[in-house]
MILORO-466306 format. One record per residue (C-alpha): x, y, z. Coordinates in Angstrom, 2 decimals, padded with zeros to 5 digits. Example, Ala and Ser with C-alpha at 12.3 -4.5 7.8 and 13.67 -1.06 7.14 Angstrom:
2
R         x         y         z
R    012.30   -004.50    007.80
R    013.67   -001.06    007.14
//
This chain:
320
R         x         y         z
R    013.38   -021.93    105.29
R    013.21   -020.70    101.81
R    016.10   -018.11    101.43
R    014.78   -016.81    098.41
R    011.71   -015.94    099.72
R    013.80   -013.66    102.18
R    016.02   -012.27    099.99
R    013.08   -010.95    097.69
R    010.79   -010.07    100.87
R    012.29   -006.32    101.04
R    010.86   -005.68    097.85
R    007.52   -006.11    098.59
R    007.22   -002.86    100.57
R    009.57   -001.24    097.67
R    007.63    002.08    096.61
R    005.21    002.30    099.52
R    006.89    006.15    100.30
R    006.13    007.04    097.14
R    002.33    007.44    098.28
R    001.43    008.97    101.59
R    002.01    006.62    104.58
R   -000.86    005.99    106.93
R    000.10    004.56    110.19
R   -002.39    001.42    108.73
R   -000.32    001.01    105.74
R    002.55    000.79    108.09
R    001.61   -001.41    110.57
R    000.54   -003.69    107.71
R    003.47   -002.94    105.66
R    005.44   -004.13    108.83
R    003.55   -007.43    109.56
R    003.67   -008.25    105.76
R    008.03   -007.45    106.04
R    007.77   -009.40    109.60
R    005.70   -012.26    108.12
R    008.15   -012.86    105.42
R    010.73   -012.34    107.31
R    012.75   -008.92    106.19
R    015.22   -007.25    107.16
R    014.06   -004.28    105.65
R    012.38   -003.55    108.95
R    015.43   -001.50    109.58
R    014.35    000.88    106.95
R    011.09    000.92    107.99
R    007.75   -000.70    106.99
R    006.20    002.09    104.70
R    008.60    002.07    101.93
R    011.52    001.83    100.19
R    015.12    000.36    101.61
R    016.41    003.37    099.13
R    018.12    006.02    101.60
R    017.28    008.61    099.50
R    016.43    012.13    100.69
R    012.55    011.51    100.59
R    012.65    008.31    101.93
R    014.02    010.05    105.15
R    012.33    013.03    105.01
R    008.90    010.83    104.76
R    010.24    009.01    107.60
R    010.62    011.31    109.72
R    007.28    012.71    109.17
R    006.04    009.86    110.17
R    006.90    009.57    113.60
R    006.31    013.34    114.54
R    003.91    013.97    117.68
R    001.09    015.30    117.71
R    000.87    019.49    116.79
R    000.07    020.28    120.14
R    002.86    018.33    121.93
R    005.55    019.42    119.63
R    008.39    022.12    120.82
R    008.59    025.31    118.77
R    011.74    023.45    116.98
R    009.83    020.44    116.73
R    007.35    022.66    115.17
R    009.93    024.85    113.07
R    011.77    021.19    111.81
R    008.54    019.43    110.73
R    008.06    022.70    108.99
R    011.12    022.86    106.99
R    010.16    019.15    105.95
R    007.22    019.80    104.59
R    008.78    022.78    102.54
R    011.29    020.42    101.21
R    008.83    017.72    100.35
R    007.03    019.80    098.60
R    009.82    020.97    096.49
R    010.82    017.11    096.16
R    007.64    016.04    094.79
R    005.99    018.84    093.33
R    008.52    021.19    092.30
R    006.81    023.57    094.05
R    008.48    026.72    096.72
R    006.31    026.91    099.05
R    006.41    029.31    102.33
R    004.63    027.57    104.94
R    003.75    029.03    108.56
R    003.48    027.48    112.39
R    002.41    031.00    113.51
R    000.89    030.62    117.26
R   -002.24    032.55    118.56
R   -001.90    036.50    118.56
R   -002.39    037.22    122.26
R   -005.84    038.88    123.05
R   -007.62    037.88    120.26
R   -010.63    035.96    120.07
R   -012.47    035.77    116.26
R   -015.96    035.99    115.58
R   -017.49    036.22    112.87
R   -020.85    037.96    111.44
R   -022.86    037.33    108.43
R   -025.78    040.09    106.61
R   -028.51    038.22    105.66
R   -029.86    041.56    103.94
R   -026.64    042.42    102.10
R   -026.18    038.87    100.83
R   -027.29    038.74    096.99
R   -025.77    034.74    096.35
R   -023.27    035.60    094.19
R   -020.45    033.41    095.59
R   -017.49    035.40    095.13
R   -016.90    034.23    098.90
R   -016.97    030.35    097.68
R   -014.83    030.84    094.98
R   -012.59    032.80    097.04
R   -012.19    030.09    100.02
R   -011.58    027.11    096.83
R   -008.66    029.03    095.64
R   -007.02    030.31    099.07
R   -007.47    027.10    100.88
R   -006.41    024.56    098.22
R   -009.67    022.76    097.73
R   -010.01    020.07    095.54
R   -011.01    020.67    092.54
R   -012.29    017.28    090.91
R   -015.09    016.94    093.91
R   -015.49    020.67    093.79
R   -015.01    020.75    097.86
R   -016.54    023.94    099.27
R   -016.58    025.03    102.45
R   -018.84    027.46    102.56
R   -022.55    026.84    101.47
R   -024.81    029.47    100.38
R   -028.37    028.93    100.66
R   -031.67    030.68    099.14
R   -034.41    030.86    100.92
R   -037.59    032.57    101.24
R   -038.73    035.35    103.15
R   -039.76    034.61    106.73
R   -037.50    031.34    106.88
R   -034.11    031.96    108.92
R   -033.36    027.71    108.58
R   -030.87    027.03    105.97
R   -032.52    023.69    105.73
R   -035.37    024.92    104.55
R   -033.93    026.64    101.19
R   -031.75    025.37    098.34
R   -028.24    025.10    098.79
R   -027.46    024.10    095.51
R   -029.29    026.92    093.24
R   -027.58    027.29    089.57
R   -029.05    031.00    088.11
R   -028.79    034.14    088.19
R   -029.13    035.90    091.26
R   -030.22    037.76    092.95
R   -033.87    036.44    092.69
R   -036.87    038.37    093.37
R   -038.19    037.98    096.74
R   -035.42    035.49    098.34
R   -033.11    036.22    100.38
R   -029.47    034.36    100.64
R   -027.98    032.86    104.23
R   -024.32    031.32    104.37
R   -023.34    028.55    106.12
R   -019.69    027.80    107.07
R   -017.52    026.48    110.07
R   -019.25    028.51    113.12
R   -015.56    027.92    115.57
R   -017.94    026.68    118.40
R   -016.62    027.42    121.93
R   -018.49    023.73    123.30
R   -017.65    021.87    119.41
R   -019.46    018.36    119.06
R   -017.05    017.99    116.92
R   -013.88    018.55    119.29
R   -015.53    016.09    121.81
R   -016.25    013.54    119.23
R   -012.36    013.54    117.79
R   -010.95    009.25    119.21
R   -007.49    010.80    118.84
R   -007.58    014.32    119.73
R   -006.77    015.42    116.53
R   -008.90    017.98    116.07
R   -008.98    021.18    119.17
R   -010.13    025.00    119.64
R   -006.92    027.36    119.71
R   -006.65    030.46    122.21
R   -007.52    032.60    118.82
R   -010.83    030.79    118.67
R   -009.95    028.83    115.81
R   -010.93    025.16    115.79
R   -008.30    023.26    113.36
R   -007.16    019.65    112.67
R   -004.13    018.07    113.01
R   -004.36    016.34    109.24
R   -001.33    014.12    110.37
R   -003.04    012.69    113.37
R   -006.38    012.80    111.66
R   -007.44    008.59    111.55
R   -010.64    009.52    109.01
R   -013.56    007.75    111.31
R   -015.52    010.77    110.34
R   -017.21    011.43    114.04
R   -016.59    014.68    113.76
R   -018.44    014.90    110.77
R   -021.44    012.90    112.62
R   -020.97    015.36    115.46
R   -021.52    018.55    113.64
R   -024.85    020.35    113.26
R   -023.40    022.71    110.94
R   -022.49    020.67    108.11
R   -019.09    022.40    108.53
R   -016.69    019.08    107.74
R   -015.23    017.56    104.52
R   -013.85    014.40    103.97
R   -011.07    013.63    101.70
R   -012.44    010.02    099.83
R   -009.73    010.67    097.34
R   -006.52    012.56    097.40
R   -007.16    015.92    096.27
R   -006.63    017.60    092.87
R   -005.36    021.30    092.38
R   -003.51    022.08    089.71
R    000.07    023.03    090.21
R   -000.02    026.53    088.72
R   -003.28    026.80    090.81
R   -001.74    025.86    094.49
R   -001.40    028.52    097.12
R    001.90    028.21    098.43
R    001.25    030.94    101.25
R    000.50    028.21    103.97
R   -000.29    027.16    107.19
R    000.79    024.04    108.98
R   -003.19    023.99    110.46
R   -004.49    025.26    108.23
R   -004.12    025.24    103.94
R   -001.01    022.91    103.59
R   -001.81    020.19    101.22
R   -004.41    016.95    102.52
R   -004.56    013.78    101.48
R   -006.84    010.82    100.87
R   -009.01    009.65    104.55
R   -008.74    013.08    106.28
R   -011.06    015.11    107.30
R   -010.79    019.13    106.25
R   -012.64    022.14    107.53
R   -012.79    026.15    107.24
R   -009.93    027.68    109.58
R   -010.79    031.10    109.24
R   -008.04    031.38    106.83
R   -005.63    030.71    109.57
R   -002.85    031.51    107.43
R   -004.01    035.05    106.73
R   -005.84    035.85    109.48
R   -002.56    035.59    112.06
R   -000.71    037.56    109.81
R   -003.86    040.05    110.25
R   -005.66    039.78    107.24
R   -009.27    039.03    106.56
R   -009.91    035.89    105.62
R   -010.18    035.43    101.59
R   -014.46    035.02    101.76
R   -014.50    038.11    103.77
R   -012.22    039.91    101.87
R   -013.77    038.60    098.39
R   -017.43    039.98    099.29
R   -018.88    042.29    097.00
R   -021.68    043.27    098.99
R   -019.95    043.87    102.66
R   -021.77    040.89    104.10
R   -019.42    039.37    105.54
R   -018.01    041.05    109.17
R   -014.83    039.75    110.74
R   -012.95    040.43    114.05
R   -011.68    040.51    117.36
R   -014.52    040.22    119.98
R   -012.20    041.10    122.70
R   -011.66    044.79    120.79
R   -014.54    047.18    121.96
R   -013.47    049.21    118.85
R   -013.48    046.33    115.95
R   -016.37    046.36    113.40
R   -017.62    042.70    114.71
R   -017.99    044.41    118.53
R   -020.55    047.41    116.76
R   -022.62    044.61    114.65
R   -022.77    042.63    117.71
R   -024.05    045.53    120.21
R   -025.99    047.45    117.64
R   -027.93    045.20    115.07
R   -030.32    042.41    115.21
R   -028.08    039.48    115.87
R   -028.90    035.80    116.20
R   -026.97    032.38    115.79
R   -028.42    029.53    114.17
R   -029.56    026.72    116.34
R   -028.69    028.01    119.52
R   -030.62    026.19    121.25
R   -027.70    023.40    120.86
R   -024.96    025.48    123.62
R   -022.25    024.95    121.22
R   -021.71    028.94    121.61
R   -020.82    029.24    117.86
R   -018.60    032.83    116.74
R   -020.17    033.00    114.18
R   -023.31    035.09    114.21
R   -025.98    036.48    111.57
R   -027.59    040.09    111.51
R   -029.79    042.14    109.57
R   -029.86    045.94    109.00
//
């Protein structure tokens, strides 16, 4: 046996938890350490035989369960963590939130098609809330133009660059819809993605393996995937966030609209909404018979865009 191969072999894997540990790196991290022989194994497979604070912290990250299995101190420690990481390897202070449903609420959503003028406040207000990348320019919300008589978003231009409003158009957006029978949710191989009691359908970025089905699965275009690891300045990162919802992703996950999870359980409307200069945008509670969504929804011309698929999206368009 060469002994100096297997004194050396733990420094293969040296600096692996300096990067974000998949559970593929690891298992090949481990079968390289095996292969060769390490005793390093100990430490684990993803990084660094350095005990230091981040090593740990990184490990125990790692073997966390799933969001939806977790206790509220599993939820609570896993938390903390990721508070501390972030100070660790960004510097950064950041406040981040495991908030659970607020009982009796279910959110819809409604969109004005006539109020709409293009201007995409809403889009710039969704980069900068929900820590969107800014070297891809990841949006989640798509406005389109169209013209008049045409309520199918893929039959305008989603990626118009002029002033707007133009004469004779009119302007639809397009977003996560938070469908009550999601594709998307059945198409998930590990269950990382699911529809809260709120109505909210979020990911589980941690248990997220990056096939992209969901993405497939989706008739909304309402998915993003992460082919690099995202870029947002420091001085421009929200640190008011949400384990499901704005926290930080990585390279190979997928990432969607949450409502603005972590303002919308604190009661807030999320930051497109609340960004609108036109009042287009209608958010809510449908279970309140007095909330604004409940009027639009019993009083104007409502419809949802490809219905005829039974996803039951919340999120609903309307004219005056």
């Amino acid at each position: 046996m060469d002994h100096g191969k297997k004194k050396n072999a733990p420094l293969r894997t040296a600096g692996l938890l300096a990067n974000k540990c998949t559970r593929r790196s690891f298992l090949k991290g481990v079968s390289i350490a095996a292969a060769a022989g390490s005793a390093g194994l100990v430490t684990g497979g993803c990084g660094s035989v350095a005990s230091s604070e981040e090593a740990k912290l990184k490990w125990q990250e790692f073997f966390k369960k799933n969001y939806r299995l977790m206790t509220q101190e599993e939820k609570n420690a896993t938390v903390e963590r990721l508070e501390r990481l972030a100070k660790l390897q960004r510097g950064l202070d950041i406040q981040m939130s495991n908030q659970a449903p607020i009982n009796n609420v279910l959110y819809g959503y409604a969109f004005n098609v006539t109020r709409c003028k293009g201007y995409m406040d809403c889009v710039a207000a969704c980069v900068k809330e929900n820590n969107l990348d800014r070297r891809t320019k990841t949006q989640y919300i798509r406005i389109f133009e169209l013209d008049p008589g045409k309520l199918d978003p893929t039959s305008g231009d989603g990626k118009y660059f002029h002033e707007v409003p133009v004469q004779d158009k009119f302007y639809m957006g397009v977003q996560c819809f938070h469908c009550e029978n999601a594709p998307c949710i059945r198409a998930c191989p590990t269950k990382a993605t699911w529809r809260e009691p709120d109505g909210i359908v979020v990911v589980d970025y941690d248990w997220c393996i990056g096939c992209r089905y969901c993405l497939a699965a989706c008739p909304y275009w309402g998915r993003r995937f992460n082919w690099g690891n995202p870029v947002v300045p420091k001085e421009e990162i929200n640190t008011k966030q949400h384990y499901l919802g704005n926290r930080m992703r990585w390279k190979g996950v997928m990432e969607k609209c949450t409502f603005c999870i972590q303002r919308t359980r604190q009661g807030k409307l999320p930051a497109c909404a609340d960004a609108c200069p036109t009042g287009s945008r209608v958010f809510g509670n449908l279970l309140d018979p007095d909330s604004e969504i409940r009027f639009v929804l019993q009083n104007k011309k409502v419809f949802r865009f490809k219905e005829d698929l039974n996803t039951d999206p919340k999120f609903w368009y309307f004219m005056d």
